[in-house]
DOZATI-967933 format. One record per residue: x, y, z of N, C-alpha, C in turn; residue number from 1; residue in three letters. Coordinates in steps of 0.2 Angstrom, whole numbers. Example, Ala and Ser with C-alpha at 12.3 -4.5 7.8 and 13.67 -1.06 7.14 Angstrom:
residues 2
R, n_x, n_y, n_z, ca_x, ca_y, ca_z, c_x, c_y, c_z, num, residu
R, 66, -28, 39, 62, -22, 39, 66, -16, 39, 1, ALA
R, 64, -11, 35, 68, -5, 36, 64, 0, 39, 2, SER
end
This chain:
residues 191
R, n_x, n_y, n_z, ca_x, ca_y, ca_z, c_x, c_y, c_z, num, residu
R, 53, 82, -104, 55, 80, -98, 50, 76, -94, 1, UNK
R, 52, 72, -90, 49, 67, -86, 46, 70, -80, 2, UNK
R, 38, 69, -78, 39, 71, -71, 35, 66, -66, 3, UNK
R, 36, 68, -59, 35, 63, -55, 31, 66, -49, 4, UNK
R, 33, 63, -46, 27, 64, -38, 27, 73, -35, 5, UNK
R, 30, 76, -38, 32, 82, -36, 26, 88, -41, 6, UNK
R, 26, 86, -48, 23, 88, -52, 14, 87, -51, 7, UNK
R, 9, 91, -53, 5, 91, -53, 0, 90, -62, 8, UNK
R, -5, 86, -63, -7, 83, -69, -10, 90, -70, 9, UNK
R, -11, 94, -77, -14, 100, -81, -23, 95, -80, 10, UNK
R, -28, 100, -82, -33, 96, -81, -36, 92, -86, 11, UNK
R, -38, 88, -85, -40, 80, -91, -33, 76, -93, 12, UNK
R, -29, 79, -88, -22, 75, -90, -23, 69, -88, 13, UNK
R, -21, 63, -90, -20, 56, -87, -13, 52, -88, 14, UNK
R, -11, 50, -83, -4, 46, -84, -5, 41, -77, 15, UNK
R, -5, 34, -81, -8, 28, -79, -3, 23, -80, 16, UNK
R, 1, 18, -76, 7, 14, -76, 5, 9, -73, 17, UNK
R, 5, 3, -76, 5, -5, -73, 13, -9, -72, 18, UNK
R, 11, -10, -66, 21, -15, -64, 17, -20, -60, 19, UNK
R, 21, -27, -62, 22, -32, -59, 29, -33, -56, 20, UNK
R, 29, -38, -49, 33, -39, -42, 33, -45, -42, 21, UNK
R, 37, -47, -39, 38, -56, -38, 45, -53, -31, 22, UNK
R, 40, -56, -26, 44, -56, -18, 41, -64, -17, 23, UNK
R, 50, -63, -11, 52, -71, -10, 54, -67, -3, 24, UNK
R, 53, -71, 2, 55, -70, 11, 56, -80, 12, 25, UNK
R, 62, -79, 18, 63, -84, 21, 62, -81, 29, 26, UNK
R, 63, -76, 28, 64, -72, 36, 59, -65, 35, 27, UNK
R, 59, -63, 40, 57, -55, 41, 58, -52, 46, 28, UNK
R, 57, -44, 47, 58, -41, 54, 53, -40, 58, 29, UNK
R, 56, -39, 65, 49, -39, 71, 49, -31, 70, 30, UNK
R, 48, -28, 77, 45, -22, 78, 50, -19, 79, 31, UNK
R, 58, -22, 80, 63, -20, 83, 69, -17, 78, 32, UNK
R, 66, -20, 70, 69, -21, 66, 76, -27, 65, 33, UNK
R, 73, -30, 68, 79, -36, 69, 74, -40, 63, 34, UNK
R, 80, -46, 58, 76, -52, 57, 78, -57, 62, 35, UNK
R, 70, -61, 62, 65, -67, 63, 63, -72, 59, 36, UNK
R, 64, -78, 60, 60, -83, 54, 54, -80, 53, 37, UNK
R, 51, -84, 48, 43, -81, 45, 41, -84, 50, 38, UNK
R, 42, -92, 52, 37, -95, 58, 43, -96, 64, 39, UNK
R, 40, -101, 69, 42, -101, 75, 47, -108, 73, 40, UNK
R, 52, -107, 74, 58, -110, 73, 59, -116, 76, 41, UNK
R, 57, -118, 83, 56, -123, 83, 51, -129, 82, 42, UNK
R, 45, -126, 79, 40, -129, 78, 39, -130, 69, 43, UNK
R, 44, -126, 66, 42, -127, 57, 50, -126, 54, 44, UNK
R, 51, -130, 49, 58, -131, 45, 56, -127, 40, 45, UNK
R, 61, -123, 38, 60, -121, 30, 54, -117, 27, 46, UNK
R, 53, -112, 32, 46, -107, 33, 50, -101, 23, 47, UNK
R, 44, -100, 20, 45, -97, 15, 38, -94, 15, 48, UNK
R, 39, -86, 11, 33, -83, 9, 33, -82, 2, 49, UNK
R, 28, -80, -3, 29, -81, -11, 25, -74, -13, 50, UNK
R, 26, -69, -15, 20, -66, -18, 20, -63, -25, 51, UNK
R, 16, -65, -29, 16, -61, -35, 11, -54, -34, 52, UNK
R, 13, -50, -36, 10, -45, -37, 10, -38, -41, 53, UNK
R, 2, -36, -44, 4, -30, -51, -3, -27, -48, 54, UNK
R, -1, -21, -50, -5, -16, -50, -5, -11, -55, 55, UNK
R, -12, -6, -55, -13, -2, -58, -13, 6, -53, 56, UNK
R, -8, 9, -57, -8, 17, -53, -10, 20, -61, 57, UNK
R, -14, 28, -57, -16, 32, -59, -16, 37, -58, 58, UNK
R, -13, 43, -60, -16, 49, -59, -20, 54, -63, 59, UNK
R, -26, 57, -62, -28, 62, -67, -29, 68, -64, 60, UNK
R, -28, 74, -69, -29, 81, -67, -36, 82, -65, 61, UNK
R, -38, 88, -63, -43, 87, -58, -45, 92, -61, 62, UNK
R, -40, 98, -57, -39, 106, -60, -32, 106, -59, 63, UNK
R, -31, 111, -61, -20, 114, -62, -20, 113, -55, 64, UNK
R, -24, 113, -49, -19, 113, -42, -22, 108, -39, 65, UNK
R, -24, 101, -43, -27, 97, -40, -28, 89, -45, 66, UNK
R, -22, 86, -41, -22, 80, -45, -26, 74, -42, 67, UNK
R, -28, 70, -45, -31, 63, -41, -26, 59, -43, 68, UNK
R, -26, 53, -37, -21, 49, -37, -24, 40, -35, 69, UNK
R, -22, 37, -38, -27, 31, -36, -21, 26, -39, 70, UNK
R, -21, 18, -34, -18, 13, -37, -23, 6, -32, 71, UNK
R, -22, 0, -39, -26, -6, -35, -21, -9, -35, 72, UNK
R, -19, -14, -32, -16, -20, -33, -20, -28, -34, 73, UNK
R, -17, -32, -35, -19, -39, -37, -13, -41, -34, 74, UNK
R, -14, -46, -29, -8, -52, -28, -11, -58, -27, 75, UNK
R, -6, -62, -28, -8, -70, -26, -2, -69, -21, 76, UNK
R, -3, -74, -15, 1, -74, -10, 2, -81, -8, 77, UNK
R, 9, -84, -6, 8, -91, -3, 14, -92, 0, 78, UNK
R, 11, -96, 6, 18, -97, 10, 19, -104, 13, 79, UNK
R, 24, -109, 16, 22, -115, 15, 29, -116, 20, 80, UNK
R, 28, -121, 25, 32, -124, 31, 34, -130, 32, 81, UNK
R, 39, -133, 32, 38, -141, 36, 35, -142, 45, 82, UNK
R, 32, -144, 47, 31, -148, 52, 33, -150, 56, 83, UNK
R, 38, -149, 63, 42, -153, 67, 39, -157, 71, 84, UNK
R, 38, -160, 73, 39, -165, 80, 30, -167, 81, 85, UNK
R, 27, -168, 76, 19, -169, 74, 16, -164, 73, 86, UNK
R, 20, -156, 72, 15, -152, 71, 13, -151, 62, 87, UNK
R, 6, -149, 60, 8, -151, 53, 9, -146, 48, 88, UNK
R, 10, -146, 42, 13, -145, 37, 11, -140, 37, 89, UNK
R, 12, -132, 35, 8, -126, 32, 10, -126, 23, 90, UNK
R, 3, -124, 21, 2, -123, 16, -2, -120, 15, 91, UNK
R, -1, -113, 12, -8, -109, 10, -8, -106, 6, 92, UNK
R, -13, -104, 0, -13, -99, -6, -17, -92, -4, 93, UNK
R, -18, -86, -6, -24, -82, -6, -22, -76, -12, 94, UNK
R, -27, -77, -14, -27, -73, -22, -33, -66, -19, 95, UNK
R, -30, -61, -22, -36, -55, -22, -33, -50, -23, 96, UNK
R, -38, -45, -22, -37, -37, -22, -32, -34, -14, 97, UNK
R, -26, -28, -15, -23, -31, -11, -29, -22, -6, 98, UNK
R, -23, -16, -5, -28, -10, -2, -25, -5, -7, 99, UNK
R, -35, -3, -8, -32, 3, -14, -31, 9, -9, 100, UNK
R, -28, 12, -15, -24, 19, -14, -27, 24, -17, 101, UNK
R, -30, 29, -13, -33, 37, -15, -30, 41, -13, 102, UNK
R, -28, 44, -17, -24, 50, -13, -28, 56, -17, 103, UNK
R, -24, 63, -15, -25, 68, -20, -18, 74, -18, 104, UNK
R, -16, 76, -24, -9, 80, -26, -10, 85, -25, 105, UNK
R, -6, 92, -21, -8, 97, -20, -2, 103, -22, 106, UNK
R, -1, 106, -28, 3, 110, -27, 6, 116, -23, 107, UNK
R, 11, 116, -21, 15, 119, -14, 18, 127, -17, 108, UNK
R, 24, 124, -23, 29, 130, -27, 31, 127, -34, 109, UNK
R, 27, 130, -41, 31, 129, -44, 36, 133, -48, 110, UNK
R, 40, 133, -52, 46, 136, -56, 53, 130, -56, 111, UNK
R, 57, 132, -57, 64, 128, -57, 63, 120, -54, 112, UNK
R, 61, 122, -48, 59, 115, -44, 51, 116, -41, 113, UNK
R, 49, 109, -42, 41, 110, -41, 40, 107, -33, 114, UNK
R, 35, 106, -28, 34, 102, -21, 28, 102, -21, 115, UNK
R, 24, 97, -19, 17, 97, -18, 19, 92, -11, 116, UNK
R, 10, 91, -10, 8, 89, -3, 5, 84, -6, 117, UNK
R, 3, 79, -3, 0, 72, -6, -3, 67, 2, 118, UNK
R, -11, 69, 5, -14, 65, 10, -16, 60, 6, 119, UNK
R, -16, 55, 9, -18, 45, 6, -21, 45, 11, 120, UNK
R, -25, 40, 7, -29, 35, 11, -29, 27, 8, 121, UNK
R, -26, 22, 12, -27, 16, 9, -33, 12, 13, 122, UNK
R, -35, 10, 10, -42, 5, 9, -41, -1, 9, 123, UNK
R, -41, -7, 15, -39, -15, 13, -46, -17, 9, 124, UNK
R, -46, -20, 2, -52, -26, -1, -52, -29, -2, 125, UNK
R, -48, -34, 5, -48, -40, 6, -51, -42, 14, 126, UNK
R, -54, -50, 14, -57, -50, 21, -51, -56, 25, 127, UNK
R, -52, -59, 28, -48, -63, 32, -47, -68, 29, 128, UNK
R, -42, -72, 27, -41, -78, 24, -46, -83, 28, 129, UNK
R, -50, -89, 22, -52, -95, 24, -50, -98, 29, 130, UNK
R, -43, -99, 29, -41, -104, 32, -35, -102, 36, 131, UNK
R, -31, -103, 42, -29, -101, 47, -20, -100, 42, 132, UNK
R, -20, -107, 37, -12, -106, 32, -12, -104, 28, 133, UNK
R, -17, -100, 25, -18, -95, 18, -13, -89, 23, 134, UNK
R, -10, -84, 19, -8, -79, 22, -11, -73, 20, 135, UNK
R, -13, -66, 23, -17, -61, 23, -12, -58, 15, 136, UNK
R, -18, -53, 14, -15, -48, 9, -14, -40, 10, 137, UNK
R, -13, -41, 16, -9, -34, 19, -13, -35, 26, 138, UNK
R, -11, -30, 30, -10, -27, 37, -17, -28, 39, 139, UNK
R, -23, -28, 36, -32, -26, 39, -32, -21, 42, 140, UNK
R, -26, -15, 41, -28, -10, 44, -30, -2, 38, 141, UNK
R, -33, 2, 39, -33, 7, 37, -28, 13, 36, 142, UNK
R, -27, 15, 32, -20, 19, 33, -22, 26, 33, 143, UNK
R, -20, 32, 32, -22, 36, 31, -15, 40, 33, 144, UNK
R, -11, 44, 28, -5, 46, 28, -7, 53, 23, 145, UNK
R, 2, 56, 24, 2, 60, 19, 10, 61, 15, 146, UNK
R, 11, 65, 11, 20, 65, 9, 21, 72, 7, 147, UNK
R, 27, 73, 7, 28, 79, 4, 33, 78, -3, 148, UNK
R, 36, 81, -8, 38, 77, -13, 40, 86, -16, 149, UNK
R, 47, 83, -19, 51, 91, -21, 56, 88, -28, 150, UNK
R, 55, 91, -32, 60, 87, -36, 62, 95, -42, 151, UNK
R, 66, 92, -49, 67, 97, -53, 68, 92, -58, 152, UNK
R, 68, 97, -65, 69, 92, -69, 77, 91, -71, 153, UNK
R, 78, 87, -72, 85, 84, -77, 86, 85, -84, 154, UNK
R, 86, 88, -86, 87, 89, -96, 93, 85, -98, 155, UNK
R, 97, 84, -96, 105, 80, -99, 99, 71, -99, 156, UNK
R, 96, 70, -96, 92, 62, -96, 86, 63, -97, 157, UNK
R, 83, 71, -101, 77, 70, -100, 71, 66, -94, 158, UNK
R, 74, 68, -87, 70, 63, -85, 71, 71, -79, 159, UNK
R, 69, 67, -72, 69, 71, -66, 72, 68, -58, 160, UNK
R, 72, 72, -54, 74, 68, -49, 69, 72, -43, 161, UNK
R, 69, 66, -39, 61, 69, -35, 65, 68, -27, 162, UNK
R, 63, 71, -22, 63, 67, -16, 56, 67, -12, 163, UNK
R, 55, 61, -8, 48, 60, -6, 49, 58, -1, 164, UNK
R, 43, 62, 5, 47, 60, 13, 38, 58, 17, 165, UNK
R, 36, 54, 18, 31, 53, 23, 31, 49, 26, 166, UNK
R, 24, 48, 30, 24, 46, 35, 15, 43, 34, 167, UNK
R, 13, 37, 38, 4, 35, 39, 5, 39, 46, 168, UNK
R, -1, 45, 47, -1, 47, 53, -7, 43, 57, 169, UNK
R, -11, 40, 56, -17, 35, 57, -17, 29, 55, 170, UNK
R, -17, 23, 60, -18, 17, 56, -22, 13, 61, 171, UNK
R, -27, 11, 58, -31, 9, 63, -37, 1, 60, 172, UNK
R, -38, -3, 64, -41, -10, 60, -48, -7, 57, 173, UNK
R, -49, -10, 51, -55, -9, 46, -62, -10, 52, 174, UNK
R, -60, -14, 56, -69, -16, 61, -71, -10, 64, 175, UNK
R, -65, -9, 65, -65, -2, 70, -68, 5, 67, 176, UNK
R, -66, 6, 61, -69, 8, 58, -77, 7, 55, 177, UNK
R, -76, 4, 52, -82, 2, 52, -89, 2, 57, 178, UNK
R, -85, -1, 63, -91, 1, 69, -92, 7, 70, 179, UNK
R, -88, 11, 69, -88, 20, 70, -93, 21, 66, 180, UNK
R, -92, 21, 61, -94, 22, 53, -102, 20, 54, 181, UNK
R, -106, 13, 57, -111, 11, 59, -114, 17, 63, 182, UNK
R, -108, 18, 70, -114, 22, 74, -113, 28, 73, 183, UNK
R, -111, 31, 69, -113, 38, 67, -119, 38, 62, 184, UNK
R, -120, 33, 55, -123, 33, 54, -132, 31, 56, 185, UNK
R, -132, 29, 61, -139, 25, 64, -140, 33, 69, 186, UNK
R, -136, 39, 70, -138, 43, 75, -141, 42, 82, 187, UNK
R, -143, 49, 83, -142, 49, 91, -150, 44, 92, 188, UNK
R, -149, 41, 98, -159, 39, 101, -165, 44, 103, 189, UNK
R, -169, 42, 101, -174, 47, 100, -177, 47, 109, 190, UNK
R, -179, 52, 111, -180, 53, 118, -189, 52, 120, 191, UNK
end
């Protein structure tokens, strides 16, 4: 039987899956959940976003009530506009690492159907694009979430059915962090 985010890895267990993505946007949503062009409508003709992207997820067992959870990603990202009325042309690439994924798995209940808990933490290891047309490779901000996840297994498909429900409770820009991160560790001033 197949199992998934619900299940928990035995220890020295490893199940590790590589997938590749290919994402196409001519539009996107604001805050409101409306779509929007990708650029400002009267200023760029034919606004387009492009990204390939593949990663590597991991899980390994830890102990029987503690699984590690880890994935990277790789994209190349490109997005490219016409120019109205002299404004010029966008055209930008950015290849790199996108934000890794640490989490850890925690069993809840197992028997017939399993639930575990699962806190993250994403990590951007990427810096700012060169150039103002290259486009970012995710958000610059730090994530920190968690999930909850219940599933059982299916034996007629040898496989499982999971449901997985979370939320980022913390998101916040990497500088900000960082500057926290500096002045804790420089301590207090000496008197």
């Amino acid at each position: 039987m197949a199992r998934a985010a619900a299940w928990t890895r035995e220890p020295g267990e490893v199940y590790a899956k590589a997938s590749v993505a290919w994402l196409h946007a001519e539009e996107m949503y604001d805050d409101r959940g409306e779509t929007r062009p990708l650029q400002d409508s009267l200023l760029y003709a034919d606004p387009s976003y492009h990204e390939l992207w593949s990663s590597m997820y991991v899980e390994y067992g830890l102990h029987r009530s503690l699984t590690l959870v880890s994935s990277l990603p790789f994209k190349i990202a490109s997005q490219e506009a016409t120019g109205r009325f002299g404004v010029p042309d966008i055209e930008g690439e950015t290849i790199g690492l996108g934000a890794l994924r640490l989490g850890v798995r925690v069993p809840l209940h197992r028997g017939r159907w399993h639930a575990s808990f699962e806190p993250e933490w994403h990590l951007p290891l990427y810096g700012e694009p060169e150039r103002v047309e290259d486009p970012r490779l995710g958000t610059g901000f730090m994530d920190l979430g968690a999930a909850l996840s219940m599933g059982t297994g299916v034996p007629a498909i040898s496989g499982s059915a999971v449901l997985r429900v979370g939320s980022v409770a913390l998101s916040v820009p990497r500088g900000v962090i960082a500057r926290l991160l500096g002045s804790a560790s420089r301590g207090r001033p000496r008197a």
